[in-house]
C-alpha positions in Angstrom: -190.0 115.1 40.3 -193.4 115.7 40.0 -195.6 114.5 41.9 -198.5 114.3 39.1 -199.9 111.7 37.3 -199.0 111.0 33.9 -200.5 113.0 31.5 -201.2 112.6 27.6 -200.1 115.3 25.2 -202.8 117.7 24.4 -204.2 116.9 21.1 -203.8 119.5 18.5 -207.1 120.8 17.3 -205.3 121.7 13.8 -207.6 120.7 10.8 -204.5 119.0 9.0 -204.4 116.1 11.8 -208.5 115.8 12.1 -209.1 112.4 10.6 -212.7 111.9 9.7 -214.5 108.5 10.8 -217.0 106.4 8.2 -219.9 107.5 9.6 -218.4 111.4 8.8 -217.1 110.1 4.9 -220.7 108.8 4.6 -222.3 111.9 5.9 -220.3 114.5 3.8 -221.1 111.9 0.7 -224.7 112.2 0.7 -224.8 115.8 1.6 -222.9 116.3 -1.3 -224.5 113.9 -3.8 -227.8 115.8 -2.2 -226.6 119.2 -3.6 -225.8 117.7 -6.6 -229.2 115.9 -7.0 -230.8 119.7 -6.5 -228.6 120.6 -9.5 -229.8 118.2 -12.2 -232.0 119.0 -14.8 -232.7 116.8 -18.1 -230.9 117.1 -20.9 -232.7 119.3 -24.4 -232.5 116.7 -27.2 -229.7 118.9 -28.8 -227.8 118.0 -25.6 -228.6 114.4 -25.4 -227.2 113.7 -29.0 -224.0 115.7 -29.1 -223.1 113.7 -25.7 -224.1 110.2 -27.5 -222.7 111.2 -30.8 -219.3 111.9 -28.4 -219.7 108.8 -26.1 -219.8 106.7 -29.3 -217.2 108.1 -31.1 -214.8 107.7 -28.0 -216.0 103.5 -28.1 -215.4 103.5 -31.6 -212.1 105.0 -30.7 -211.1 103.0 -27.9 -212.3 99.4 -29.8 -210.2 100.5 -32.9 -207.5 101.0 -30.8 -207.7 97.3 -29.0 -207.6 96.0 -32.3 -204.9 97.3 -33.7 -202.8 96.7 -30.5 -204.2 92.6 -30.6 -203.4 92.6 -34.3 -200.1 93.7 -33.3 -199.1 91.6 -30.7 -200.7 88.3 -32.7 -198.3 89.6 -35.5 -195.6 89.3 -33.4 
């Protein structure tokens, strides 16, 4: 028998069991949403419109598409 105490398992430093806290989440969020923040630039007009031209085709789209399914399911 031994005569030492008992002893934990030593914890593996392997990055595939390292499970990070809150506070570490919240860090790597706002470092990240930092770099992205450095990235941004505003949009050339050309830009803007193509992207609301887009966006409002894909409401138009989805809106149709509700219709059609409640007009379908009131029909039956």
């Amino acid at each position: 028998m031994d005569n030492q105490p008992n002893q934990q398992p030593q914890q593996n430093n392997n990055p595939q069991n390292f499970k990070p806290g809150p506070g570490t989440k919240m860090k790597s969020f706002f470092i990240q949403s930092k770099r992205v923040w450095h990235i941004l630039r505003k949009p050339s007009n050309e830009e803007f419109k193509s992207i609301a031209k887009i966006s409002a085709l894909g409401i138009v789209a989805l809106g149709l598409l509700g219709f059609i399914i409640a007009n379908i399911i009131t029909f039956l």
